[in-house]
Each structure stands twice: as structure tokens, then as C-alpha cells.
C-alpha positions in Angstrom: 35.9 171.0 5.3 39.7 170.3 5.2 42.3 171.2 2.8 45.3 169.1 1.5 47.2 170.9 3.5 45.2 170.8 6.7 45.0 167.1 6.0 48.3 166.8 6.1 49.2 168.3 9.0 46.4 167.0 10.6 48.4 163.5 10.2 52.0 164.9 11.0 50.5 166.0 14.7 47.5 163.4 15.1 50.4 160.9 15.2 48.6 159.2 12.5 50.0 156.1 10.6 47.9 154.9 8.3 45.3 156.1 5.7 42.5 154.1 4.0 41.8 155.0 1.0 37.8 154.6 0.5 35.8 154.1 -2.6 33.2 151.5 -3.7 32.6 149.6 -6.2 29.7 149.8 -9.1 27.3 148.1 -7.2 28.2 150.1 -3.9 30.1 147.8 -2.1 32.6 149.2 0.2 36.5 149.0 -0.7 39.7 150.7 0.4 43.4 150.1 0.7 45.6 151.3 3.4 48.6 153.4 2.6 51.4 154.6 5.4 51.3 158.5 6.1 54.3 159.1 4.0 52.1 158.4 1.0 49.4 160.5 1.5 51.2 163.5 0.0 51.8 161.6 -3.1 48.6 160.3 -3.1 47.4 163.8 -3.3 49.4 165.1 -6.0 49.9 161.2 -8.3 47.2 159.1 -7.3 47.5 155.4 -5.9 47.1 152.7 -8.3 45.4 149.8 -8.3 43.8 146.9 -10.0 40.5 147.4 -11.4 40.1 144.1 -13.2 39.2 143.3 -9.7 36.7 145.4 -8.8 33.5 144.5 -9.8 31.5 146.4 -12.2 35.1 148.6 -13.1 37.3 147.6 -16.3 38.4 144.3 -17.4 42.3 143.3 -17.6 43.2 145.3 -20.6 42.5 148.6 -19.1 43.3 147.4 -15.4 44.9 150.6 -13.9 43.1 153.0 -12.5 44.2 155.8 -9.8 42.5 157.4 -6.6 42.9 160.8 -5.5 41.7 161.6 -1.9 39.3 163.5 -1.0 40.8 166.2 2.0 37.3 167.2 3.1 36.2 163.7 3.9 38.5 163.0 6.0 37.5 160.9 9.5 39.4 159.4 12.3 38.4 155.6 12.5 37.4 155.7 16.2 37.3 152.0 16.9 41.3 151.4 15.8 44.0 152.3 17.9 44.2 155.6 19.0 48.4 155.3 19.1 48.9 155.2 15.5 45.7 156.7 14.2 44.3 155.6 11.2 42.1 157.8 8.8 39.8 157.6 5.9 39.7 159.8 3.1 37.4 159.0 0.3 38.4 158.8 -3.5 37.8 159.9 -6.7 39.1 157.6 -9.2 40.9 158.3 -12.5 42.4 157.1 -15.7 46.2 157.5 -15.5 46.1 159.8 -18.3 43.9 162.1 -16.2 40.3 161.1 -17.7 37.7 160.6 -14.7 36.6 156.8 -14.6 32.8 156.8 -16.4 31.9 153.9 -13.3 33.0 156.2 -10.4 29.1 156.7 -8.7 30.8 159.2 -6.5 31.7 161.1 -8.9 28.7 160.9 -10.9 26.6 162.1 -7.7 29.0 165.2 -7.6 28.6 165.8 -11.4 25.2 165.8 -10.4 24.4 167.8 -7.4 26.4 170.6 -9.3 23.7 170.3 -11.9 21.2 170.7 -9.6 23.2 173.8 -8.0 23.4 175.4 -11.2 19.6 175.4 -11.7 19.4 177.7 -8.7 18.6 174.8 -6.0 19.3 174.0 -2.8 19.3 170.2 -2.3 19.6 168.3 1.2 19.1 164.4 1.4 19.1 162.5 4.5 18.6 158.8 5.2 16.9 156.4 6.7 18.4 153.0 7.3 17.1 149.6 8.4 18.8 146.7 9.6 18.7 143.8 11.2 20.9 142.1 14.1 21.4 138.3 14.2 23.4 136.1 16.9 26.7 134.5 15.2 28.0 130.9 15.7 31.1 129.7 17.5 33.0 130.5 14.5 32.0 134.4 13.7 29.6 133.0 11.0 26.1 135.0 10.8 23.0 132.6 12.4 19.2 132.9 11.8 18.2 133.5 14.9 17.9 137.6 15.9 19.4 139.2 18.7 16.2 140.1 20.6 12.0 139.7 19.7 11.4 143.3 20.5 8.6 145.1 18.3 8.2 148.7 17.3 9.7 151.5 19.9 10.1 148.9 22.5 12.0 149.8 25.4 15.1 147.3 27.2 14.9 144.3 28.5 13.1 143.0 25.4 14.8 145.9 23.0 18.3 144.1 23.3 19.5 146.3 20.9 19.1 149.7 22.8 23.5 149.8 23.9 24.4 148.8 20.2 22.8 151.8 18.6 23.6 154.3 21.3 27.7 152.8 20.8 27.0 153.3 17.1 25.5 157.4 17.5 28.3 157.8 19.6 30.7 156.5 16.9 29.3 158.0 14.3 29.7 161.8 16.1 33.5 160.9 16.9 33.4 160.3 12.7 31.8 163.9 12.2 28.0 162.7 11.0 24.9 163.7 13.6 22.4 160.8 14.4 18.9 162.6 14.9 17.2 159.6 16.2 17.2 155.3 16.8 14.9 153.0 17.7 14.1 149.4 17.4 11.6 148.6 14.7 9.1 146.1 14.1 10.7 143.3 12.9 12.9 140.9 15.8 16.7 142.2 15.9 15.5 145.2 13.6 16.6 148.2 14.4 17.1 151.6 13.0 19.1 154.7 13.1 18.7 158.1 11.3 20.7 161.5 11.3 20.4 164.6 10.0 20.1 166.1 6.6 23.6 167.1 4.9 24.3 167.9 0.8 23.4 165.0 -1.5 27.7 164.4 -1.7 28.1 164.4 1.9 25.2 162.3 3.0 26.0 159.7 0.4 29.5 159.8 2.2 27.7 159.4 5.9 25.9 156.7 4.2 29.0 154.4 3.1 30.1 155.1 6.6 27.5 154.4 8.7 26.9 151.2 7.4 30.9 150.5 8.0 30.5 151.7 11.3 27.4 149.4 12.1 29.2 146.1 10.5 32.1 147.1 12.4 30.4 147.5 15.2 28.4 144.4 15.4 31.2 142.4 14.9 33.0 143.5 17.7 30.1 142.5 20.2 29.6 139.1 18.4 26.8 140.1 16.3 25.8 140.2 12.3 24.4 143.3 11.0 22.2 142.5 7.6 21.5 145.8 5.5 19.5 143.0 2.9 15.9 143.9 2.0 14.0 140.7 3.5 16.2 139.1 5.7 13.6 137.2 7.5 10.2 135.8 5.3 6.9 137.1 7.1 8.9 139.7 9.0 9.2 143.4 7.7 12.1 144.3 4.9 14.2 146.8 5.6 14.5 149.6 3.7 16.4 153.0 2.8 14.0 155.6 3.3 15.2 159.0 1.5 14.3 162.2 2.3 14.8 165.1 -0.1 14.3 168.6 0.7 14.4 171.4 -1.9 14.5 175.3 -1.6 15.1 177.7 -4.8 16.4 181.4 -3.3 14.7 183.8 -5.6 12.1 181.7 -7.4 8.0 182.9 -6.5 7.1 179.3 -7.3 7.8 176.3 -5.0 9.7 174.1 -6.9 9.2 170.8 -4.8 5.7 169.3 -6.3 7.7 169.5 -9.8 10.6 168.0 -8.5 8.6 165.6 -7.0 6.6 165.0 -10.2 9.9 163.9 -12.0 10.7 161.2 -9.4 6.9 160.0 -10.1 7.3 160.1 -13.5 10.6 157.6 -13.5 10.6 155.7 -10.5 9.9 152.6 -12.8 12.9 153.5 -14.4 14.9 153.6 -12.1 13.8 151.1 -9.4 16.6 148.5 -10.9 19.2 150.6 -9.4 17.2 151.8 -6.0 16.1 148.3 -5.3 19.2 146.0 -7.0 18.6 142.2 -5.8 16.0 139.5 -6.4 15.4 140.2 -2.7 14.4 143.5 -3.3 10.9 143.1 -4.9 10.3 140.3 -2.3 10.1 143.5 0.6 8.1 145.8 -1.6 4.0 145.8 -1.0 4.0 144.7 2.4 4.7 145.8 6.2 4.4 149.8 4.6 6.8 149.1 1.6 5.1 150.6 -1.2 3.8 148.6 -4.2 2.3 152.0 -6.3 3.6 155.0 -7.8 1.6 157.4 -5.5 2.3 160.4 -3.2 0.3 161.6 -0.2 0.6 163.7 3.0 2.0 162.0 5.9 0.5 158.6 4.5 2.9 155.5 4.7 1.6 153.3 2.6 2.4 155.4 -0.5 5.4 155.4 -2.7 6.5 159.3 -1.5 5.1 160.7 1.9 5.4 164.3 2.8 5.9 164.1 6.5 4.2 166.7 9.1 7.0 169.1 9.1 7.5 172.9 8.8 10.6 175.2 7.8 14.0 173.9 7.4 12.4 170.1 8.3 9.4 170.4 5.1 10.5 167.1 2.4 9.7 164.7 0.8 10.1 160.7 1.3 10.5 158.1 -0.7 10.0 154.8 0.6 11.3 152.1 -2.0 14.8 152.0 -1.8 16.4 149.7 0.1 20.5 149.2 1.7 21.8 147.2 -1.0 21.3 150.2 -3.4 24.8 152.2 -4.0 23.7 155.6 -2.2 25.8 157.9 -4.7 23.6 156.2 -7.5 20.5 156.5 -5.8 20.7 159.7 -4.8 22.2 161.2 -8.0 19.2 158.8 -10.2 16.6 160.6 -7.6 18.4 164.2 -8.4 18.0 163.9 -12.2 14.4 162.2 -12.2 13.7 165.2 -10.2 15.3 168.5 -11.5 13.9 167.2 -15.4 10.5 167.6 -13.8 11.2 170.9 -12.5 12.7 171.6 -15.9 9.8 170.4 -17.9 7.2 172.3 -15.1 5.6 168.9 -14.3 2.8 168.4 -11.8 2.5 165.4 -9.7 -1.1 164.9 -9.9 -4.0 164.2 -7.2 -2.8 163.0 -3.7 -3.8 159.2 -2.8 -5.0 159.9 0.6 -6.1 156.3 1.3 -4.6 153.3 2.8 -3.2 151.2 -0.7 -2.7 148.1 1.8 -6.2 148.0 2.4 -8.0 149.4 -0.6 -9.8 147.4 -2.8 -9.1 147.2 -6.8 -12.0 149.9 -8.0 -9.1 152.2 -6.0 -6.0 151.1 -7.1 -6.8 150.1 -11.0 -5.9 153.4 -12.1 -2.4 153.3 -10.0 0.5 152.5 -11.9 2.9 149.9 -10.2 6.4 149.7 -9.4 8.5 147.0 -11.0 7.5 143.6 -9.4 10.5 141.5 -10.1 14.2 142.4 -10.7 13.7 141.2 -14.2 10.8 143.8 -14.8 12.9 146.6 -13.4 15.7 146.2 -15.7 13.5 145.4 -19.0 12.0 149.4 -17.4 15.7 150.4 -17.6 16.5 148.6 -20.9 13.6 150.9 -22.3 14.5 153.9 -20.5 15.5 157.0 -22.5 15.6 159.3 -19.7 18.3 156.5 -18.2 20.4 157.0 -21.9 20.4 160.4 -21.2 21.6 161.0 -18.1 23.4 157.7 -16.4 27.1 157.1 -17.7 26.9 154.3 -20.4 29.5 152.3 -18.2 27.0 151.9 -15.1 24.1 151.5 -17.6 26.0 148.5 -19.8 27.4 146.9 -16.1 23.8 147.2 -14.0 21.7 145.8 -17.1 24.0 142.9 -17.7 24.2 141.6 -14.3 20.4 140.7 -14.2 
């Protein structure tokens, strides 16, 4: 956790020469802009400006300027630029220039939010799981159809050509600060998957932006396309954002977690539009152990939240719909609220489906509710949503249900 200061003296004897300013848009895309290490104090203390009316899902060109503020405890040494003239990243928050935070700043709404959470007395911790796919790329850099190996589940090299590209990418991503746990190929051709370890809500939707960076980056430089999309290849399995949310409340008798997890239950319809964002989306869920019901069970992957075997400091919860094109500051902080209103409200998350839902006929699954089936379904759930008036900035609520 760095300090301004720290920061900047990190740069004056790091012989560092650029800094890239990192923030993403509303729908989580990544974007920065570089400035030279001279800036950085003013960027501290005035902001850098820039044009909004650019970024998608931010103002229009009445209300273009807007102003970001680094971060000093996110800051990261881009390993794969030169290491003569280093260059940094610092995340943003982003600002009005009269000082008014910017109401389409998801980073900032997932901070708003975890401090919520903290001021109810819990202890949070989110770690992902991501999905991806590698494809070959023409003469020309463009992205091909064809994947970079027809490996299955846990294969092992020759056929797992993708066994160097994710150890370069754990090996990046500890040079950046962020701890892989674990990677393996999965079960579709060229899909792959990497996962590290738990960190604060904030912190892993930070890792988050910057693993998928890293992997993009990383791919590129051996000649390959990484795809974060949800079904990237028809008859294959999606790939998806698994999130895993663990909860502990220091000096409550109860456990809070079958409450919290009775709140995401309760408004996972709700919020699937912003958890699952593209026509693609609802093309993965309901096959190849993507969920299609709202349903919990023990270690069982074929419902919508699986508690996985694990004890202690490793006990959570997983949900299984989200996929990569979500923004992770929105997810997460969507997950938080849905959450901490059913511990709030004492809720109860019912009977455990302890049955395979892929294989179950319909006297089983008649009683399930279902998670939205096309995009259109999920924002008409959204539309209707008064949990999503209450708690989601009107600015990311007006910009998400107009781009359907």
C-alpha cells in the first residue's frame, strides 16, 4: 500500500518515465493515458483532464471534462515495457472539475460499496475465476477462428499448447504484485484458465482489469488472440467469470453467509443485465456447467451458486453466471449490495438443490426460478428493479438500460 509520497519517490529512483493513468469505461472496458513523471505530482494534487464525450457510457459534449486522480496504492510496474525508462500504472478515480465524484465511475462505486459492507461489521474477500480462449492470428495480426491447440480438460503438453503462455502470464502477474493460485487448460480447444487468490472486493476488481491486460498483452506478443467473450466458439463451452465470495463477521454468534447468500438469490434476475452484458452472454448460459436456475448447492456445478469443499480461511461461496465482458467493479459491488440487504433483512436461502439441473427432468425443475434467457429479458428485470433504483447510481442505470 503506497503513499503519494512513496509513489513519488518510487519514480524519482525507479528511473521511471512514464505513468499510465488507468480507468475504464461504463461498460468496463479498459482505458488510460500516459503522462511523463514530471506530471505525476500534479496529477496527484489537480487531476489530469480529459475528454469524456469520448468515453463511452460517460457525459456527452456539454459536460466533457472530467479529471483523474491516481490512485498511490495501485501502483504496478508494467513488466513487459522497457525496463530503462520504466513505465507505471496507477489507477484513477475520476472527478468533476469542481470536485464532485463522477456518478459513472464503477470504481468508485465498488469502493462506496465495500465501505458499506465494512460498516456493517463484515469482512469481505472476492476472488476470480477467469476463462479464455486462445486463437491463432493471420499474417496481418488479425484474430482467426481456428484455436491454438485441441487440448481438453487438465491436459498436459504436447496437446495442451497453452501450458508456457499461462506460466509467462503467472509469472507477469507476480512481477505486477497479484498471486496466481492455479492454471490449467479447460475443456474447450485454446481454452484456458487462470485463477489467484482472494484479495478485498477493491483490490481484486483492480487484479481483474489487470490480468486481463496482462493476458491480451501477452498473447499478442507471441502471435496469439486472447478472447475474454462468453461463447467464442458454437458447440464448445462459454467461458465465464466465476466469483467467489467469502464472508466473516468478527463478533456476530450467527453466520452471516447463508443470508448473504440469500440476497444474491433473491436478485440475481436483477442483476444478470450487468453480470452477463452481451447478446452472447445468454447464448453460454445452460450448457457445459453454465447455470440456467437460480439455485444453490454444495459442491454441485451445475447450480447457479456452489459452496466448494473447503474449510477456514478457504470456506465461500460461488457464483457461476458471470462472464468477462462484465465490468468487475460493477459486478462485484451489484453482488455486495444484493448480498449485505439479505443479511440486513435476515433472509434465508432456502432448501439446497442437490441434483444434477443438466440432467433432471421438469417435475424437478418446475418449481426453479430461471435466470434471464435473453439480453432483452435481463434488462426488462432491471427496468423493473427497485432494489436496482435504490442502490446503482442513476447514471450507470440510465447508460446500461439504453444500450440494449
Amino acid at each position: 500500500m503506497y503513499t503519494k509520497e512513496e509513489v513519488l519517490q518510487f519514480v524519482e529512483e525507479e528511473d521511471v518515465k512514464f505513468i499510465r493513468l488507468a480507468f475504464s469505461d461504463a461498460f468496463g472496458h479498459p482505458k488510460n493515458i500516459a503522462i511523463m513523471a514530471g506530471e505525476l505530482e500534479r496529477a496527484f494534487s489537480s487531476g489530469i483532464s480529459f475528454d469524456a464525450s469520448a468515453v463511452p457510457g460517460f457525459t456527452g459534449v456539454e459536460r466533457s471534462d472530467l479529471l483523474l486522480f491516481p490512485d498511490p496504492s495501485t501502483l504496478a510496474v508494467l513488466p513487459w515495457r522497457p525496463s530503462h525508462g520504466k513505465v507505471i500504472r496507477l489507477y484513477c478515480r475520476i472527478q468533476y472539475p469542481d470536485g464532485t465524484p463522477f456518478e459513472a465511475d464503477t470504481r468508485s462505486f465498488l469502493r462506496r460499496t465495500a465501505e458499506e459492507v465494512a460498516k456493517e461489521g463484515l469482512l469481505c474477500s472476492v476472488g476470480p475465476e477467469f476463462e479464455f480462449y486462445l486463437f491463432r492470428t493471420d499474417e496481418q495480426g488479425n484474430p482467426t477462428s481456428e484455436p491454438y491447440d485441441r487440448a481438453g480438460y487438465f491436459d498436459i503438453a504436447p496437446a495442451d499448447r497453452g501450458e508456457n503462455f499461462r506460466r509467462e502470464v503467472c509469472l507477469t502477474l507476480e512481477k505486477m504484485g497479484i498471486r496466481p493460485e492455479s492454471s490449467h487448460h479447460e475443456e474447450g480447444p485454446g481454452q484456458n484458465e487462470i485463477d489467484f487468490k482472494y484479495s478485498d472486493p477493491l483490490a481484486a476488481a483492480d487484479n481483474a482489469m489487470t490480468f486481463k491486460w496482462v493476458v491480451m498483452a501477452s498473447a499478442a506478443s507471441e502471435g496469439l488472440f486472447a478472447d475474454f467473450s462468453p461463447k467464442p466458439v458454437p458447440g464448445e463451452a462459454g467461458s465465464g467469470m466465476h466469483i467467489n465470495i467469502s464472508l466473516r463477521a468478527p463478533g456476530r454468534e450467527e453466520d452471516v453467509m447463508p443470508s448473504f447468500m440469500a440476497g444474491i438469490l433473491l436478485h440475481i434476475a436483477e442483476i444478470t443485465r450487468f453480470l452477463n452484458p452481451t447478446p452472447d452472454s445468454y447464448e453460454r448460459l445452460g450448457s457445459f456447467k453454465a447455470p440456467k436456475y437460480i439455485s444453490w448447492s454444495p459442491q454441485n456445478r451445475s447450480q447457479l451458486i456452489r459452496i466448494p469443499a473447503a474449510d477456514g480461511e478457504y470456506r465461500r461461496m460461488e457464483l457461476r453466471s458471470a462472464d468477462c465482458e462484465a465490468d468487475p467493479y460493477l459486478a462485484f459491488a451489484l453482488l455486495l449490495q444484493a448480498g449485505l440487504d439479505g443479511v440486513r433483512r435476515g433472509l434465508e436461502p432456502g432448501e439446497a438443490c442437490n441434483v444434477n439441473l443438466y440432467e433432471a427432468g421438469e417435475e424437478l425443475t418446475r418449481g426453479l426460478k430461471k435466470l434471464p434467457a435473453t439480453l432483452a429479458e435481463a434488462t426488462k428485470a432491471a427496468a423493473e428493479s427497485e432494489f436496482l433504483r435504490k442502490v446503482l447510481p442513476d447514471a450507470l442505470r440510465n447508460v446500461y438500460l439504453s444500450e440494449a
